[in-house]
N, C-alpha and C positions, 0 to 999 in steps of 0.2 A: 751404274746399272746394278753393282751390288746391293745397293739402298733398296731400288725400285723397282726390281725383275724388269722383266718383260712391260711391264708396265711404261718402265722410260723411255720402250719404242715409241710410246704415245705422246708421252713428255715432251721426248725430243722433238719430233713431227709436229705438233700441234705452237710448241714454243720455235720453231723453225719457220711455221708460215708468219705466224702473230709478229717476231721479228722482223720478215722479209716484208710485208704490210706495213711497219713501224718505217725502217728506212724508207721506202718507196716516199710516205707520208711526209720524212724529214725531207728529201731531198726537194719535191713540189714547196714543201712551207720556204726551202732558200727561193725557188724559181719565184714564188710569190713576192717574198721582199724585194729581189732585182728588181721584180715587175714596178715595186711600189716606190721603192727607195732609188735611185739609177746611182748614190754613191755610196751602196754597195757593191755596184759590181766591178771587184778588183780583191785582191787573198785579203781575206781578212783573220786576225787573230784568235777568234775565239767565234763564229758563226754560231754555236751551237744555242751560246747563252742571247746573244742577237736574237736568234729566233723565239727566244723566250720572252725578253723585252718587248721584243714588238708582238707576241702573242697575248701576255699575259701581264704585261707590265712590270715594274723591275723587281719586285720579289723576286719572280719565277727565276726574271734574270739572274740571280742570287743563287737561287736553288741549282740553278743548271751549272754555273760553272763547278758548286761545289758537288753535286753529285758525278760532275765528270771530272774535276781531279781528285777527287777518291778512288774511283775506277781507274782511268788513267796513273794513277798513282800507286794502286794495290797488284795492278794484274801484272806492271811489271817486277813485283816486288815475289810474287806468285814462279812469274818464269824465271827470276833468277832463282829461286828456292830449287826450282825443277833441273834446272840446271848444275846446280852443285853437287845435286845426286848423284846425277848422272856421271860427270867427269869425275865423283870422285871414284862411283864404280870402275869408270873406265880406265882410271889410274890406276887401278889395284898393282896390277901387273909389273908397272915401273918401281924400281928401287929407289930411283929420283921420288918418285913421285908419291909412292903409295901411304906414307907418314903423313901427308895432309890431310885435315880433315873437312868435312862438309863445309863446316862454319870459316876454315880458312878459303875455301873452294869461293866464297859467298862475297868477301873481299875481295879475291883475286877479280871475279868476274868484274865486280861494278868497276874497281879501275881500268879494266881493260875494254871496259864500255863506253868510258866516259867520253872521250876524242869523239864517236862515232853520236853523241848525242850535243854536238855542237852546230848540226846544222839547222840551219835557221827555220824551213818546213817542211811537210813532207814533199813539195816538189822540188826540195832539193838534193835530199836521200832518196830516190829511184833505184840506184845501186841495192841499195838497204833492201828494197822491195822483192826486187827481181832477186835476190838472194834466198830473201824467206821463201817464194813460191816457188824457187826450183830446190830448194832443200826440203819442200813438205809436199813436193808430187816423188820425191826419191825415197824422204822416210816414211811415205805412205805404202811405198811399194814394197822394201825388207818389210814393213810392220808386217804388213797383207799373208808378204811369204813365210814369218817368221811364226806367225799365230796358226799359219797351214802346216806347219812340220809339227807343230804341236799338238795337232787335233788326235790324234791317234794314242798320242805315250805322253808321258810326262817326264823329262828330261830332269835328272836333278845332280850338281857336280859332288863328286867325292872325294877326298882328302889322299885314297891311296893309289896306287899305281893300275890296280886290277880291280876292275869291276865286279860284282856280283854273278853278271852273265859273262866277264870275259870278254863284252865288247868295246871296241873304241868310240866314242861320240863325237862330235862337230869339232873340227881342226884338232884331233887327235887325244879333246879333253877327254877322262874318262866320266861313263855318270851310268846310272842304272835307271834301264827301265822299267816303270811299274804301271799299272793299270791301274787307273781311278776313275769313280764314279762321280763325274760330274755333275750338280744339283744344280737347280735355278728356281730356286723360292721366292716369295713374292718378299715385299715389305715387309718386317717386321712390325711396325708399329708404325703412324703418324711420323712422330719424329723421325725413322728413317728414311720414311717416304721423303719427307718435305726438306730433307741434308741433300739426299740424292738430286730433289729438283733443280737446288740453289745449286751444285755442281752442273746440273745440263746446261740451267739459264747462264753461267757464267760461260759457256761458249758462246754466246750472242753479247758479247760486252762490247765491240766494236762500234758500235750505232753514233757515238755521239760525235766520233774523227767523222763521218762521213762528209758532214759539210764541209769540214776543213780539206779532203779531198776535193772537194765538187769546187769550191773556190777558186781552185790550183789547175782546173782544168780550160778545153778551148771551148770547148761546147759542151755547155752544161743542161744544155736540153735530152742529155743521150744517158747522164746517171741516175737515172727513175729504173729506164731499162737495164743498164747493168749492175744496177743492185740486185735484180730478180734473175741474172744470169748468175753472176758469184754465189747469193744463195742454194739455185739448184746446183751448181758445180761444188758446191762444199757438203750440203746435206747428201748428195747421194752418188759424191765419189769417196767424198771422208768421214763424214759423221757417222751414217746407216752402216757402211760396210764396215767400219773398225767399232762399232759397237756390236753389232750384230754378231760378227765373228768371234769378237774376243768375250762377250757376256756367253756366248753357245758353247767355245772350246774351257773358259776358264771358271764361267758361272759365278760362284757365292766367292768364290778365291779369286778374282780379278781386283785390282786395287786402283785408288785414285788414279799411278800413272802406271797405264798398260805397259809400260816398257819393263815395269818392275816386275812384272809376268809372264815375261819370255824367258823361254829356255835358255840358258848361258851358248851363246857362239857368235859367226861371225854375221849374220843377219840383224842379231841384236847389237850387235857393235855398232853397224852401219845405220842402222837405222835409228841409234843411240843419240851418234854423232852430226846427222842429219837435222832430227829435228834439233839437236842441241841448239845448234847454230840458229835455226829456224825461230825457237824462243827467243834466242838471243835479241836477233833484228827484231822481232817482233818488238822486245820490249823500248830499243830506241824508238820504232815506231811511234807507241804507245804515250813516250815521255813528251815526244814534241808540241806535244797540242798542252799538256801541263804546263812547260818549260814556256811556252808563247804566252797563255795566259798568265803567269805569277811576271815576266816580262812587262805585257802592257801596263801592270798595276805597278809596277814600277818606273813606268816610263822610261824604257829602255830601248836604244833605237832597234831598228829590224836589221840593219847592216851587224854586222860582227865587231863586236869591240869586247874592251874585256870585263865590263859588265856582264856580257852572257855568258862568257867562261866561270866567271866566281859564280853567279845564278846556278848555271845548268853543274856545276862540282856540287854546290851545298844541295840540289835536287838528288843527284845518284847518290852523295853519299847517306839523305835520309831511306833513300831504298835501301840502300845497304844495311844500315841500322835497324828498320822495321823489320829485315828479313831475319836480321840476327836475333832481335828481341824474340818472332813468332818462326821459330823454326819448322812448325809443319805445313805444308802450304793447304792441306787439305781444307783444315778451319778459314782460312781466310777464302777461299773459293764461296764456302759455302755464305760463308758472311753478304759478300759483294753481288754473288746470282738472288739471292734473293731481294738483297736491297737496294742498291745502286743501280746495279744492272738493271734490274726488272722493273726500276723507273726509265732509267735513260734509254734502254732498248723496246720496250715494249708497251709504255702509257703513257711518257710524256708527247713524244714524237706525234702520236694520235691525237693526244688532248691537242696540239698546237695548231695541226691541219685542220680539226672541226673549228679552233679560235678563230682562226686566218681567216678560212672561209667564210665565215658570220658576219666579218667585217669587211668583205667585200662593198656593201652599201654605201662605203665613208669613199671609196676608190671608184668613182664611177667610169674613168679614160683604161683600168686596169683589167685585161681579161675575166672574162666571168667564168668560174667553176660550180658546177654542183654535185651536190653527193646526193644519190637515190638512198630513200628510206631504209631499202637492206641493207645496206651498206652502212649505213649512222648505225642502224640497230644494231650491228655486228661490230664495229667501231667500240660502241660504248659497251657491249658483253666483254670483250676482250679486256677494254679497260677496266672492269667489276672484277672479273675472272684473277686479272691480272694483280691489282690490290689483295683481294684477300691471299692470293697464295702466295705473292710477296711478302706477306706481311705475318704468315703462319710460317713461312720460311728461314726470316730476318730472329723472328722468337725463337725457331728451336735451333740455330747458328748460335743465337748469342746464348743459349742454355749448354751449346757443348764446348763453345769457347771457355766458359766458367767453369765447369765441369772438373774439380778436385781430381777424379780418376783419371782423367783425358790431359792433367795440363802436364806443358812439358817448358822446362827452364830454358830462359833465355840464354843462346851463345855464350853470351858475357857473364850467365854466371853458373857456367858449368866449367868444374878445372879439365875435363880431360877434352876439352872441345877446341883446342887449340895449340899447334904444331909452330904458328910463327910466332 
């Protein structure tokens, strides 16, 4: 939102339907193949590149697996970055603890991930599930209340025992109130517009696990409809209202992660440690559909042996490595929203369903569908829309990735980046 002002209420709204329309589209192009294929219907490894096969023939199939272990593979590399921030802020406070730093924070996590990224798929991590969604309907809720105490003052902590004014702050820290005038400017330029965007699109990177949930399910006639439930339940209990609030209270001074924008107390705590966890499983999520695919290319059975232990180690520990080489997670959001992402969530997914459909004629015993002309026409704008501003997106990511003034040394070869 700092990128884009007010503008990236659009962004987000306009890239929030276009994705809920993407999924809906994936999930029909699986029902279509059951229809066509009947030894698909049972989990399969990699659905998403399947539907490209049979859409597009096996390039495409190519192209999808790797556009989605890129994604798959970056976003979790992103939530563990977010993550070591966070516990390392949250350490401060311990004597144990407070000597570690980010990049040790960055190691700790992925080993203590790793156990939890051995299950075989997502319908076997449920737990994993029900985890992250009760951990990000709680740190939804502190975020909510924490960006409301700050609407008024601006909370900042100080070093000495007595404040300015004399008063005590949240759990007894001192800090001084000041008044500021909070600004919300538009874009500066192009390039900041289109960094901004690659940040919004990178919260719709989910798109391409979908199939691999809907596999895993009893009745898959019902996730058409609960794609379009989850999207309104995230666009406008989480996306709208935690941007909205926090671009209004925080404007030009909000940062990549809003938590870095609350006031120091215990709201920020809770709601630190909330989503922490929430990243966290997020990212096992994330890894299983990578971890399944580089499996079947290797011919590794589905049952547990300890092929997938050595697989699924040498997986997390290149998250680990990548996170250490690009220690700011910002640059790599913006990388992935514009280019991966905004293939796999937003134009492949379309291209597939209009493929599918065309070839109806070759399936004559298989239900017929048709798309009304608004609908193609609106189909194929999206997909134009959706190209070029992916692709003015992916440009100005890879100009601030290179960027001499912007770059920042990898872990490994920074001396003071390291405590263990």
């Amino acid at each position: 939102m700092a990128s884009t002002g007010w503008y990236g209420m659009a962004v987000l709204l306009v890239n929030g339907m276009i994705a809920c329309l993407s999924g809906v589209c994936l999930a029909k192009c699986w029902l279509i193949l059951e229809e066509r294929y009947p030894q698909l219907r049972r989990p399969q490894r990699n659905p998403f590149a399947l539907i490209g096969l049979k859409a597009n023939g096996k390039w495409m199939s190519y192209l999808c697996s790797a556009v989605m272990d890129l994604t798959f593979f970056g976003a979790p590399v992103v939530f563990l970055l977010i993550c070591s921030d966070q516990i390392h802020e949250l350490s401060q406070p311990s004597r144990l603890l407070k000597h570690l730093t980010v990049c040790d924070w960055i190691v700790i996590l992925g080993l203590l991930l790793l156990p939890f990224t051995l299950w075989g798929s997502p319908a076997d991590c449920w737990p994993v599930a029900w985890l992250a969604l009760a951990t990000t309907v709680g740190g939804l809720v502190f975020l909510l209340f924490a960006i409301g105490m700050d609407a008024n003052l601006t909370v900042t902590n100080t070093t000495t025992n007595i404040t300015t004014n004399g008063s005590i702050g949240v759990d007894g820290i001192p800090y001084t109130t000041t008044t500021t005038t909070t600004t919300h400017p538009g874009p500066q330029d192009w390039r900041s517009f289109f960094l901004g965007f690659g940040i919004i699109t990178f919260g719709f990177g989910g798109a391409a696990a979908f199939p691999t949930i809907q596999t895993d399910m009893t009745d898959r006639l019902q996730f058409p409809k609960a794609i379009c439930i989850a999207f309104c339940v995230v666009m406008f209990l989480f996306y709208l209202p935690v941007s909205i609030a926090g671009y209004y209270v925080y404007g030009q001074l909000v940062t990549d992660n809003i938590l870095q924008s609350l006031s120091k107390g215990w709201p920020k705590q809770t709601a630190s440690v909330l989503f922490t966890v929430h990243l966290l499983m997020a990212a096992v999520m994330l890894l299983n559909p990578v971890a399944q695919e580089f499996e079947h290319w290797l011919n590794i059975p589905q049952n547990f042996t300890y092929k997938r232990l050595i697989t699924r180690s040498v997986l997390m520990l290149s998250v680990v490595f990548t996170g250490l080489s690009v220690p700011k997670f910002g640059k790599i959001m913006d990388l992935l929203g514009g280019s991966t992402i905004m293939l796999m969530a937003m134009i492949l997914p379309t291209c597939f369903y209009l493929s599918l459909v065309s070839q109806q004629h070759d399936w004559p015993d298989c239900p017929k569908r048709q798309i009304n002309i608004k609908l193609k026409l609106f189909m194929l704008l999206t997909i134009c829309m959706g190209l070029v501003a992916g692709c003015a997106s992916t440009y100005f990511a890879i100009v601030e990735l290179v960027d001499p003034d912007s770059f920042i040394y990898p872990c490994y070869l920074q001396c003071n980046a390291w405590i263990l």
